[in-house]
VOSE-216954 format. One line per field, with one value per residue: x, y, z of N, C-alpha, C in turn. Coordinates in Angstrom, 2 decimals. Layout:
N
n_xx X,...
n_yy Y,...
n_zz Z,...
ca_xx X,...
ca_yy Y,...
ca_zz Z,...
c_xx X,...
c_yy Y,...
c_zz Z,...
//
This chain:
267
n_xx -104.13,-104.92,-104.74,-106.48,-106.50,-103.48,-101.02,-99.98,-97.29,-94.72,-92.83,-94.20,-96.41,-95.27,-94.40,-96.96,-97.55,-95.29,-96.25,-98.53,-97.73,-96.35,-97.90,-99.87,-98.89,-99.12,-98.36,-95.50,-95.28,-93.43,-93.39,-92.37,-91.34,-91.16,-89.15,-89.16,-91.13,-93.17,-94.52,-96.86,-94.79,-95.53,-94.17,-93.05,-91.73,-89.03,-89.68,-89.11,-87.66,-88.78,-87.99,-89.74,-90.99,-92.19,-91.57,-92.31,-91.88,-93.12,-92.36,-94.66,-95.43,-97.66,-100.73,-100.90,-97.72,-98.85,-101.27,-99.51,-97.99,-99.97,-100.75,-98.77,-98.53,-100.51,-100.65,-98.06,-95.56,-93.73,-93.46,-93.17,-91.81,-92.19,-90.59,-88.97,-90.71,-92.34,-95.03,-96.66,-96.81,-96.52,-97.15,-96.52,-97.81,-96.69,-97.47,-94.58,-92.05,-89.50,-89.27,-87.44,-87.96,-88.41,-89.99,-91.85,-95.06,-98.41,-99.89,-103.67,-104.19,-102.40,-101.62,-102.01,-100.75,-101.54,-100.53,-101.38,-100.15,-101.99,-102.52,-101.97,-104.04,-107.71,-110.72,-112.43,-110.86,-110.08,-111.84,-110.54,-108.08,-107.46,-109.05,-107.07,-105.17,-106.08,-106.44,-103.55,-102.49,-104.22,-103.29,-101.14,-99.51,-97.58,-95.32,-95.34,-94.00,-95.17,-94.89,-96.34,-98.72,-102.40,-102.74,-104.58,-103.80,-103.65,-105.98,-106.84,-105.53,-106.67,-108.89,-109.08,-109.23,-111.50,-114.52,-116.08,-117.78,-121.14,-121.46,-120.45,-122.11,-124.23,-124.57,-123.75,-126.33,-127.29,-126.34,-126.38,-126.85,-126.43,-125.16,-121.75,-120.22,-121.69,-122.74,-123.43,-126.40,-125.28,-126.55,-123.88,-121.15,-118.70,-116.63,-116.09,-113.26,-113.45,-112.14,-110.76,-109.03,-107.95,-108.41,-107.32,-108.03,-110.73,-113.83,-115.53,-118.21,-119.65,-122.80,-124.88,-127.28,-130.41,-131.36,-133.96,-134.48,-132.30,-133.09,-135.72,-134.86,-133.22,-134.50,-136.34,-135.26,-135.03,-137.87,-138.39,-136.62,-133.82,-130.18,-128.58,-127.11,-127.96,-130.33,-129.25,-128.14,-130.11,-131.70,-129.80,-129.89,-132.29,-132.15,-130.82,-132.10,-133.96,-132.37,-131.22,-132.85,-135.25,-133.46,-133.52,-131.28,-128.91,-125.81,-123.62,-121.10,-119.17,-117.14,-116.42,-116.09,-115.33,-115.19,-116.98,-116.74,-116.63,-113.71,-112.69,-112.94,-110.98,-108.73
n_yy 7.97,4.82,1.52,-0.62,0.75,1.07,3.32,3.77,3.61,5.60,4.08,1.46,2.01,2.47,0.00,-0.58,0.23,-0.70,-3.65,-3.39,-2.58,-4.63,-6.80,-5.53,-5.37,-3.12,-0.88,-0.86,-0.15,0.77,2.92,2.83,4.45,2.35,2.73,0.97,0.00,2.22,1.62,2.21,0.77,-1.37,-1.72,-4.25,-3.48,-5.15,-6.03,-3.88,-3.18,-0.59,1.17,1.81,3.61,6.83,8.64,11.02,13.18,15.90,18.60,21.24,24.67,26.32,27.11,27.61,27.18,24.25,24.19,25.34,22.80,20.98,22.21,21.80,19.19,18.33,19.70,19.68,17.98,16.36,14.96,12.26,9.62,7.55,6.31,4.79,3.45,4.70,5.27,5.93,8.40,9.08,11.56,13.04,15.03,17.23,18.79,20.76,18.79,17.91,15.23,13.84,11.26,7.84,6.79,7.93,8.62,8.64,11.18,12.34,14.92,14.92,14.90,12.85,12.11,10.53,9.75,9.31,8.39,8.18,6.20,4.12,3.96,4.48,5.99,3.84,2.25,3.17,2.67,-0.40,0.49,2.33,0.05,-1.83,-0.42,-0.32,-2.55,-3.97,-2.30,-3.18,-5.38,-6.58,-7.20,-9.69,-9.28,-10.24,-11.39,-12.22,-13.48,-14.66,-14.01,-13.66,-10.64,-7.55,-7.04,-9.67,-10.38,-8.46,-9.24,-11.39,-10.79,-9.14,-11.54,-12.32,-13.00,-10.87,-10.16,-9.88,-8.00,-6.04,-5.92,-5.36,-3.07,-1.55,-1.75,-0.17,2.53,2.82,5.19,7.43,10.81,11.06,13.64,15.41,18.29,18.75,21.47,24.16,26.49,28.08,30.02,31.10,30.49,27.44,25.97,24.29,21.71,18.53,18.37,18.34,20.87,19.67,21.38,21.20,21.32,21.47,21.06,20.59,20.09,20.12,17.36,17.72,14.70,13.83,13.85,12.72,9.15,9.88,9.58,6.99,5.20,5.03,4.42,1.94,0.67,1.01,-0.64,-0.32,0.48,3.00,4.63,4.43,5.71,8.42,8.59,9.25,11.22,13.04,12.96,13.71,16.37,17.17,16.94,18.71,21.29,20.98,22.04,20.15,18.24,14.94,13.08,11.82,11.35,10.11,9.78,7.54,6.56,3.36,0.77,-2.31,-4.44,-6.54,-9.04,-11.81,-12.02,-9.91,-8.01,-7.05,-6.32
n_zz 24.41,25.60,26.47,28.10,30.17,30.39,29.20,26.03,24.53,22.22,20.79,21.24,19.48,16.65,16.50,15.90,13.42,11.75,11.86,10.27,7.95,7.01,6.68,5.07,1.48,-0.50,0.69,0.71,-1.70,-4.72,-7.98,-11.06,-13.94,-17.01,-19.91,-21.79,-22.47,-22.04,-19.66,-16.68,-13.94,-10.67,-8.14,-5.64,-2.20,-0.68,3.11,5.17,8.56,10.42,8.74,6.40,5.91,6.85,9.83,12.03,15.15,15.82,18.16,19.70,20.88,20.08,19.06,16.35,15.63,15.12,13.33,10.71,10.62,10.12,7.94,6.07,5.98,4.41,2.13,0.66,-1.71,-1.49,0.70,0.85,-1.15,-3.89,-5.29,-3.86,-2.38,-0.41,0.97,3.39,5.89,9.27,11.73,14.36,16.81,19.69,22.52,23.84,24.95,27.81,27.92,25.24,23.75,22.69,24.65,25.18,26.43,24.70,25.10,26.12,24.67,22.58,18.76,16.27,12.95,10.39,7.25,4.02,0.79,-2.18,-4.20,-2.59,-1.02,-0.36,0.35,0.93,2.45,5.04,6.93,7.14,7.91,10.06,12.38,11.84,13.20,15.60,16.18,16.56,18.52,20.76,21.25,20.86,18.63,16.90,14.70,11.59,8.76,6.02,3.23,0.96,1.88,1.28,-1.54,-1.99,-5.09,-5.99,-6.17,-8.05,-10.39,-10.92,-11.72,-13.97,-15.95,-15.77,-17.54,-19.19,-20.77,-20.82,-18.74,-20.58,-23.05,-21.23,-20.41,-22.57,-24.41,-22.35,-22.85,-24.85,-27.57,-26.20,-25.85,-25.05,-25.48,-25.10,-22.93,-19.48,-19.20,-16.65,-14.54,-13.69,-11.71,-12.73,-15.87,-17.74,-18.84,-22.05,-22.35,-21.78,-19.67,-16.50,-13.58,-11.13,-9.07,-6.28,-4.69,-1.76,-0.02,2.73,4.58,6.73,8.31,10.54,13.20,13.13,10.33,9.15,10.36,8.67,6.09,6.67,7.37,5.40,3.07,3.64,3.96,1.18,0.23,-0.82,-0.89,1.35,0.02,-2.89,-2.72,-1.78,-4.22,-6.21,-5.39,-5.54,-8.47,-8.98,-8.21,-9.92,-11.82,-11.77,-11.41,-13.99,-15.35,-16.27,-17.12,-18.24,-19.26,-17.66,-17.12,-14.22,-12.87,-10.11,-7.18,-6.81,-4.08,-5.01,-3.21,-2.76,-2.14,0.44,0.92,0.30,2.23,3.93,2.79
ca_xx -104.48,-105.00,-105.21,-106.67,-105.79,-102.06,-100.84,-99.52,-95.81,-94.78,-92.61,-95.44,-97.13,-94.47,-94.55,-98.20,-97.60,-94.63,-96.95,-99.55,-97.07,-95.75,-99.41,-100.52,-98.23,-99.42,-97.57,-94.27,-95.24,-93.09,-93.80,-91.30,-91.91,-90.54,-88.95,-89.41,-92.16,-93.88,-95.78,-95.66,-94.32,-95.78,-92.94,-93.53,-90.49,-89.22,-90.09,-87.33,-88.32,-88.76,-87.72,-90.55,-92.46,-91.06,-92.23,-91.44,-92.40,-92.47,-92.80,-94.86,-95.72,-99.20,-101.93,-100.20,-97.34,-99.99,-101.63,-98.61,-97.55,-101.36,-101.15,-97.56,-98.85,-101.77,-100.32,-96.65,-96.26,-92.47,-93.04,-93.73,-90.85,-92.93,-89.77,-88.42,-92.31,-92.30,-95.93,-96.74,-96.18,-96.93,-96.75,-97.09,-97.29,-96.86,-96.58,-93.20,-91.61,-88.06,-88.13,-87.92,-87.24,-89.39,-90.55,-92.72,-96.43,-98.98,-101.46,-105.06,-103.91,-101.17,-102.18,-101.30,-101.60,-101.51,-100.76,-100.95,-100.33,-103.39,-101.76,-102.27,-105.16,-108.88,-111.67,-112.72,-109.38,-109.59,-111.95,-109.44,-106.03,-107.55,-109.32,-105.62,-104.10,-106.59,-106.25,-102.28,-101.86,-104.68,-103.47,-99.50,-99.23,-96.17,-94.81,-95.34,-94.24,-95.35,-95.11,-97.49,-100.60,-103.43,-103.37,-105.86,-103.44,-103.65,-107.26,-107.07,-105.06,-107.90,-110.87,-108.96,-109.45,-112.73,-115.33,-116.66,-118.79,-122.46,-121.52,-120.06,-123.19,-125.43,-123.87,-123.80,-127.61,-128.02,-125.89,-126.66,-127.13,-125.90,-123.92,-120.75,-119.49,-122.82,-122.30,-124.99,-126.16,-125.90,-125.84,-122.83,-120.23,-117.29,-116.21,-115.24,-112.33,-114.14,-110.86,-110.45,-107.97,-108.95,-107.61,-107.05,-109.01,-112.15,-114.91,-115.46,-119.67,-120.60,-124.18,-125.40,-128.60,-130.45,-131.31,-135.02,-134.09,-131.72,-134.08,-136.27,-134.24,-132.90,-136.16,-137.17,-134.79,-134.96,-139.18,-138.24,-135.34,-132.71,-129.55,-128.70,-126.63,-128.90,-131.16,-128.70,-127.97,-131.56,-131.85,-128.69,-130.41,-133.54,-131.08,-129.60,-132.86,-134.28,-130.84,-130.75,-134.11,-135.63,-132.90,-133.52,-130.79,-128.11,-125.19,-123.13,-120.03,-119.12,-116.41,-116.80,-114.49,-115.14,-114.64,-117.93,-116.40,-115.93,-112.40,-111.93,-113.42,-110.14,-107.76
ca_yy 6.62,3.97,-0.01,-1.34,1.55,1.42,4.41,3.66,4.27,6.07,3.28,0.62,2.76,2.32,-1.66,-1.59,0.30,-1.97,-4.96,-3.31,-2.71,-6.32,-7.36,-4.88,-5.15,-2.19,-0.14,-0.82,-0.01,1.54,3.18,3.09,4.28,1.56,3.22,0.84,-0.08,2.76,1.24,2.13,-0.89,-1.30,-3.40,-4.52,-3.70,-6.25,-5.51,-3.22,-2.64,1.06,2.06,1.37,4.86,8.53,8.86,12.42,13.75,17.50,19.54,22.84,25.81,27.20,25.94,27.95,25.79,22.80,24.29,25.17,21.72,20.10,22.56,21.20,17.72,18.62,20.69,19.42,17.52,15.97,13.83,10.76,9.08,6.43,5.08,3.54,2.56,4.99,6.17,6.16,9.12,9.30,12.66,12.67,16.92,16.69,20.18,21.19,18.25,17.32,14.03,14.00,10.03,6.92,5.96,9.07,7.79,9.14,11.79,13.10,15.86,14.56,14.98,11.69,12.39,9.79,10.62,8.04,8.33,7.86,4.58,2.99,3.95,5.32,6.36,2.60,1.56,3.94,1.96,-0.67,0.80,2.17,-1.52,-2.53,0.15,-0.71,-4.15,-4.22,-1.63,-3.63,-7.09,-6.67,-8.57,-10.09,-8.82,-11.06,-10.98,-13.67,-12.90,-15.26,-13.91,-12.76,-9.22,-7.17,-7.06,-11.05,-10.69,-7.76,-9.95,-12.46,-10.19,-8.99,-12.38,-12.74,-12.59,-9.37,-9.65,-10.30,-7.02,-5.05,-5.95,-4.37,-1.70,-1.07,-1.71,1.01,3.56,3.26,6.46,8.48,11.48,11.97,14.68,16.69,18.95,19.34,23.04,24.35,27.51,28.54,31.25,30.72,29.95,26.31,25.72,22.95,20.47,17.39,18.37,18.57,21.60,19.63,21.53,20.68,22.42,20.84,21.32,20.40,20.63,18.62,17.15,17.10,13.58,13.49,13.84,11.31,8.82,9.50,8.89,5.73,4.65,5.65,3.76,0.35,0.95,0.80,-1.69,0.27,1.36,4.54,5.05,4.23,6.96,9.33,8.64,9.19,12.46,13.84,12.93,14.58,17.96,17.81,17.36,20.83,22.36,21.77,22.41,18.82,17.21,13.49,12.44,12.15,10.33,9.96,8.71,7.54,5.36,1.91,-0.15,-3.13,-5.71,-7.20,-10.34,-10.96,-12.20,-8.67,-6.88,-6.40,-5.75
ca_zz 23.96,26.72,25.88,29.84,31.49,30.10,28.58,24.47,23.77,21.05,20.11,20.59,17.97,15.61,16.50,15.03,12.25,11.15,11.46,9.54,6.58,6.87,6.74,3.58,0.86,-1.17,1.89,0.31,-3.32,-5.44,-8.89,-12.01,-15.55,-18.29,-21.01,-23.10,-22.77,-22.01,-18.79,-15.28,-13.38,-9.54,-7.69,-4.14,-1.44,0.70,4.38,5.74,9.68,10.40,7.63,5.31,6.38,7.84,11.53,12.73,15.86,16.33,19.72,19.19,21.66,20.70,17.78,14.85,14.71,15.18,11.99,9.88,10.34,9.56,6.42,5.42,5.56,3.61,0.74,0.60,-2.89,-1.19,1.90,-0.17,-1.91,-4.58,-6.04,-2.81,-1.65,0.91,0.59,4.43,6.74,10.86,12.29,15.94,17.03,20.99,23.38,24.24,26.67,28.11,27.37,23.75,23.40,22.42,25.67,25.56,26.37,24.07,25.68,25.38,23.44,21.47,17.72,15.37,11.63,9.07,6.09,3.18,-0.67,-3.20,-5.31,-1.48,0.02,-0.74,1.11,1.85,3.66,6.08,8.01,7.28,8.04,11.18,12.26,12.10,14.30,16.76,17.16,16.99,19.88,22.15,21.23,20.92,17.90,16.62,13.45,10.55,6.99,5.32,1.61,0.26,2.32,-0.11,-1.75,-3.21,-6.48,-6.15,-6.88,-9.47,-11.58,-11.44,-11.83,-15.22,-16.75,-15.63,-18.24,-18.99,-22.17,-20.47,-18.14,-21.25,-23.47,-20.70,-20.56,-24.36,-24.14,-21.58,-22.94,-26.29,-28.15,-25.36,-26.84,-24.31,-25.73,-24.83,-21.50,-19.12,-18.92,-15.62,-13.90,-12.86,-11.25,-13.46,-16.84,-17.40,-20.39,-22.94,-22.40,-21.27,-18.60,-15.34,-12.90,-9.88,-8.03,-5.47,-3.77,-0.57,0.67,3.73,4.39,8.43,8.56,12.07,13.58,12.53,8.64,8.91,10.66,7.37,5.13,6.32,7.00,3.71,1.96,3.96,3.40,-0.03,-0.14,-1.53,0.06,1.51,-1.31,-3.68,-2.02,-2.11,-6.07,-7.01,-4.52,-6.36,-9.91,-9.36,-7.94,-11.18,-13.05,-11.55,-11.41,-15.31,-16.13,-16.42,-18.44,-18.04,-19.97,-17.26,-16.54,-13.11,-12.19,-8.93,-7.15,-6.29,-3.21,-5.28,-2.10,-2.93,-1.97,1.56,1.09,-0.12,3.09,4.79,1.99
c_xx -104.08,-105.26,-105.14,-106.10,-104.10,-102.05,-99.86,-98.19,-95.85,-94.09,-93.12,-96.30,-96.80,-94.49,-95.83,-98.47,-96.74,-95.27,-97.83,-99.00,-96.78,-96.84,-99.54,-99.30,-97.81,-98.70,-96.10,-94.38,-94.54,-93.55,-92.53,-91.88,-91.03,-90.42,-89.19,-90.28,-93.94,-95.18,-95.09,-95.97,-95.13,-94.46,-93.15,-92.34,-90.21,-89.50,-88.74,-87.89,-88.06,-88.04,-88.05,-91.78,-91.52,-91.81,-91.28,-92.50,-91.41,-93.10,-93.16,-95.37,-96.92,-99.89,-101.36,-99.54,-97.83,-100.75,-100.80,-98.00,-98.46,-100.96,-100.38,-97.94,-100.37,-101.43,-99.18,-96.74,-94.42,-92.16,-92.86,-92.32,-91.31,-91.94,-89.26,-89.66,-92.64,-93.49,-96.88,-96.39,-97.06,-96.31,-97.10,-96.71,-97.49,-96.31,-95.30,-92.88,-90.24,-87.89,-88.67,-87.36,-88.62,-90.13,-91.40,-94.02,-97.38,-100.15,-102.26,-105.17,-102.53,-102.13,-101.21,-102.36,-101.04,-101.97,-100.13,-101.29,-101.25,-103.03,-101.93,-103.02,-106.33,-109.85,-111.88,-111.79,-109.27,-110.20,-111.08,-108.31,-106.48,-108.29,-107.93,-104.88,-104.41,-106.47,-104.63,-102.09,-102.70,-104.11,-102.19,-98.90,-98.11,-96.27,-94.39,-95.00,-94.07,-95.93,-96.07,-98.94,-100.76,-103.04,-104.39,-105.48,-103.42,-105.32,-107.74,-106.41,-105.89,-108.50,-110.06,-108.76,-110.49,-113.25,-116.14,-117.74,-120.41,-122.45,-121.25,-121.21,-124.35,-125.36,-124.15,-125.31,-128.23,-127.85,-125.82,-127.26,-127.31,-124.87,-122.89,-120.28,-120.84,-122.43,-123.52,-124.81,-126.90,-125.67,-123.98,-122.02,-118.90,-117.48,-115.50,-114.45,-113.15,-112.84,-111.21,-110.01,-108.74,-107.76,-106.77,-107.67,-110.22,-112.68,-115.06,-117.17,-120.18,-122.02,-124.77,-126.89,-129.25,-130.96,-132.66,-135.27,-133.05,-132.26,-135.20,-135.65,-133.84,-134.12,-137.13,-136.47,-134.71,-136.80,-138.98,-136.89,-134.07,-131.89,-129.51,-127.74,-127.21,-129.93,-130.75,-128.06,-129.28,-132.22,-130.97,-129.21,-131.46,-133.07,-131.11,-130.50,-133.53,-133.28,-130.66,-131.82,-135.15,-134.88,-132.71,-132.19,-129.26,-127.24,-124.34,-122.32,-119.55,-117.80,-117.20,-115.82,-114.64,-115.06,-116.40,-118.21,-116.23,-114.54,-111.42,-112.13,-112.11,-108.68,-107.40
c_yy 5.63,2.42,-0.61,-0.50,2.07,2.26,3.41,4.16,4.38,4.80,2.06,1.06,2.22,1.05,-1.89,-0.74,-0.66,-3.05,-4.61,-3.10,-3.62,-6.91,-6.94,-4.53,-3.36,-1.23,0.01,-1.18,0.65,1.97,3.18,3.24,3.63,2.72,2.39,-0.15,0.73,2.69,1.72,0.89,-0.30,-2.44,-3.24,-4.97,-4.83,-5.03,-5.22,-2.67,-1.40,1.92,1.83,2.35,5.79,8.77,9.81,12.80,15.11,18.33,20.41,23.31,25.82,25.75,26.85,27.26,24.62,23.29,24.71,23.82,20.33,20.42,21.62,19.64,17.92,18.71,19.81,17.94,16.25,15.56,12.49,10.61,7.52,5.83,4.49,3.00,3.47,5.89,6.42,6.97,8.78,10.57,12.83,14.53,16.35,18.45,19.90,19.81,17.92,16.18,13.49,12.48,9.12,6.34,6.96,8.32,8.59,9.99,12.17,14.10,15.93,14.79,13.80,12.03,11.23,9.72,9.66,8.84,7.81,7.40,4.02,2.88,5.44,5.62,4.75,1.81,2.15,2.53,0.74,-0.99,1.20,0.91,-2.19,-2.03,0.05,-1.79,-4.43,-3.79,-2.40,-5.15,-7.20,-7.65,-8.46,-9.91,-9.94,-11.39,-12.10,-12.98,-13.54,-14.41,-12.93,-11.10,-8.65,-7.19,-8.52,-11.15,-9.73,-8.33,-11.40,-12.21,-9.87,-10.20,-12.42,-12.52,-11.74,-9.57,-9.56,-8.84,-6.01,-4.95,-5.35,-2.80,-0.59,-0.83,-0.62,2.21,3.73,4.20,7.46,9.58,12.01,12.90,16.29,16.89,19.40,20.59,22.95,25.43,27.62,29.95,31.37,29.82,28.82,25.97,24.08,22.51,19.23,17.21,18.65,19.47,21.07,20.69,21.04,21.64,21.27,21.47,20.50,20.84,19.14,18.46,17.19,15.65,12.83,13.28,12.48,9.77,8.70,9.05,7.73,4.64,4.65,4.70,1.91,-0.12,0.47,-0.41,-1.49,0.47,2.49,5.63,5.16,5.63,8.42,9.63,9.37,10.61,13.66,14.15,13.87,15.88,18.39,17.69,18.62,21.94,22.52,21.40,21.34,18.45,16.00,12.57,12.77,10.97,10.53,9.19,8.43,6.39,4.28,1.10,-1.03,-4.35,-6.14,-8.82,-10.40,-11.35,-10.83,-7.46,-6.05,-6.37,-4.52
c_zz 25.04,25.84,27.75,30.46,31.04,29.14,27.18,24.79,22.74,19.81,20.31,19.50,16.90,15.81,15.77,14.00,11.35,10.91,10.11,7.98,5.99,6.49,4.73,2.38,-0.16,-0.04,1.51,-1.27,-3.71,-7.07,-9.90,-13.65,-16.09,-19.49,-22.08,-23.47,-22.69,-20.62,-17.11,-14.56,-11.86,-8.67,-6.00,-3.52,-0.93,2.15,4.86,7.64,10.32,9.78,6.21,5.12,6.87,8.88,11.79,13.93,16.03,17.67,19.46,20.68,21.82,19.00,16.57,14.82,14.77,13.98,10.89,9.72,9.83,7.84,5.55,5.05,4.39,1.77,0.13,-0.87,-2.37,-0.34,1.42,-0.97,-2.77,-5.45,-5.28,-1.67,-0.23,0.90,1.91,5.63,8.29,11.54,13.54,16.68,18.86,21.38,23.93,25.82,26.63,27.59,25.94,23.19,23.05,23.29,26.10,25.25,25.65,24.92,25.35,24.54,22.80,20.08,17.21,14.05,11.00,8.02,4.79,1.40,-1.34,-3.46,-3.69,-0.99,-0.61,0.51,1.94,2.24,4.21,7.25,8.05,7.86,9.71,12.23,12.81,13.06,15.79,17.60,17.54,18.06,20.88,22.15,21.56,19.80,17.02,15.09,12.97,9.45,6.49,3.91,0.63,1.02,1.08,-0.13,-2.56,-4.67,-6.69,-7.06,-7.94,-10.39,-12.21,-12.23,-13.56,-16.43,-16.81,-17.20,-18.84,-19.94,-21.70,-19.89,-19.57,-22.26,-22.85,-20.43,-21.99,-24.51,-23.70,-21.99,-24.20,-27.22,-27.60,-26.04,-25.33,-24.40,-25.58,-23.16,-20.69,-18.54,-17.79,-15.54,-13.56,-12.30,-12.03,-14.76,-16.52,-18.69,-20.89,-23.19,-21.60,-19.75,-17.32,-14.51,-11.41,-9.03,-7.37,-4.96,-2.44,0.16,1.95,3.90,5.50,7.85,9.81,12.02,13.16,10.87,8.82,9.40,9.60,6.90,5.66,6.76,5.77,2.61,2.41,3.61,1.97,-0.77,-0.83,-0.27,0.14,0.49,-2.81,-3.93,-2.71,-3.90,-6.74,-6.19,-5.58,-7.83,-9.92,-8.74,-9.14,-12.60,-12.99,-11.46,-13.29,-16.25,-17.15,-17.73,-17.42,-18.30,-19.00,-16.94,-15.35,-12.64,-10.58,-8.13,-6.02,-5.59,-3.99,-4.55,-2.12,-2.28,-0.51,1.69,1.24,0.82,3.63,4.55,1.68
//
């Protein structure tokens, strides 16, 4: 990692993650269940400087311990400490060197993992969180904590006054005499238990396109004025109406960033 030619220190790194914590409150969340009231509380740390995250760097040999130590961050259910807000890890794997101190410059094959807790961060804060790590390390910017700046929980405590009834009436409208408790029949390879519960497990499908298919399609969907999400909703639907033997009657959940707003782009 270069900013003009100059090689990154490890502890300039750590200077623009500190900002970026000081910046994003939700970075120093903690979690607490109320006994008695039954709720869990969210409480927001003060800013403690480098020590508001666990930054470990480890020296390895070959690429096994470079993948026993990916897995560990992967799997591991005990890096994370969510009652003292500490839901931010930085793992920095570096080949075997002498000088094992902070003034070590980051090289082309250094590995940097960051590794953030779900209650802080989704799919649409990556671009985000990285956005931020970019501009601190080329800019050098001075660590801030100013406790009033906006958060995104500033404006979820809005949006839950807002008005809902005009949205919850169309809704009702649409989904009216939908039976949820019907299961759509599909093929499958495996028995699925009729509960509620969900296994925590995932499947994970990849499936590339080449460059001329993608080129349709997003030509296909600006042709038609939809997004490419849109596209891909209505691609997936008609899958899942020949996958389960033209049933029409489908519903589809999906998540939503919500930053609709642009105040909310870079929360």
């Amino acid at each position: 990692m270069t900013n003009e030619q100059q090689l990154i220190t490890i502890d300039r790194l750590r200077q623009a993650i500190d900002t970026i914590i000081a910046k994003h409150a939700i970075f120093r969340a903690s979690l607490d269940w109320n006994i008695n009231t039954n709720v869990l509380v969210q409480y927001i740390q003060q800013f403690n400087y480098r020590n508001q995250y666990e930054f470990v760097i480890s020296y390895v040999e070959n690429d096994e311990e470079i993948t026993k130590i990916i897995n560990r961050e992967i799997t591991s259910s005990k890096l994370f400490d969510r009652n003292r807000g500490i839901v931010l890890r930085c793992h920095i794997i570096k080949y075997n060197s002498t000088r094992k101190d902070e003034e070590i410059c980051l090289q082309n094959n250094d590995i940097i993992i960051f590794n953030l807790h779900h209650i802080a961060f989704d799919g649409a804060s990556r671009r985000i969180f990285f956005s931020d790590v970019k501009y601190n390390l080329e800019n050098d910017s001075t660590l801030i904590n100013n406790e009033n700046q906006f958060q995104y929980i500033d404006y979820s405590v809005y949006e839950k006054q807002m008005d809902i009834i005009s949205s919850y009436h169309f809704w009702q409208s649409h989904l009216d005499g939908l039976n949820f408790e019907r299961r759509i029949i599909l093929p499958f390879d495996r028995h699925r238990l009729l509960t509620d519960q969900h296994s925590g497990f995932a499947h994970l499908i990849d499936i590339p396109f080449d460059n001329d298919l993608i080129h349709s399609f997003l030509d296909y969907a600006s042709s038609q004025d939809i997004t490419p999400f849109q596209l891909g909703l209505i691609i997936f639907y008609t899958f899942l109406y020949k996958l389960s033997h033209n049933q029409n009657d489908l519903c589809i959940s999906c998540i939503h960033a919500n930053r609709y707003r642009t105040e909310l782009q870079n929360l």
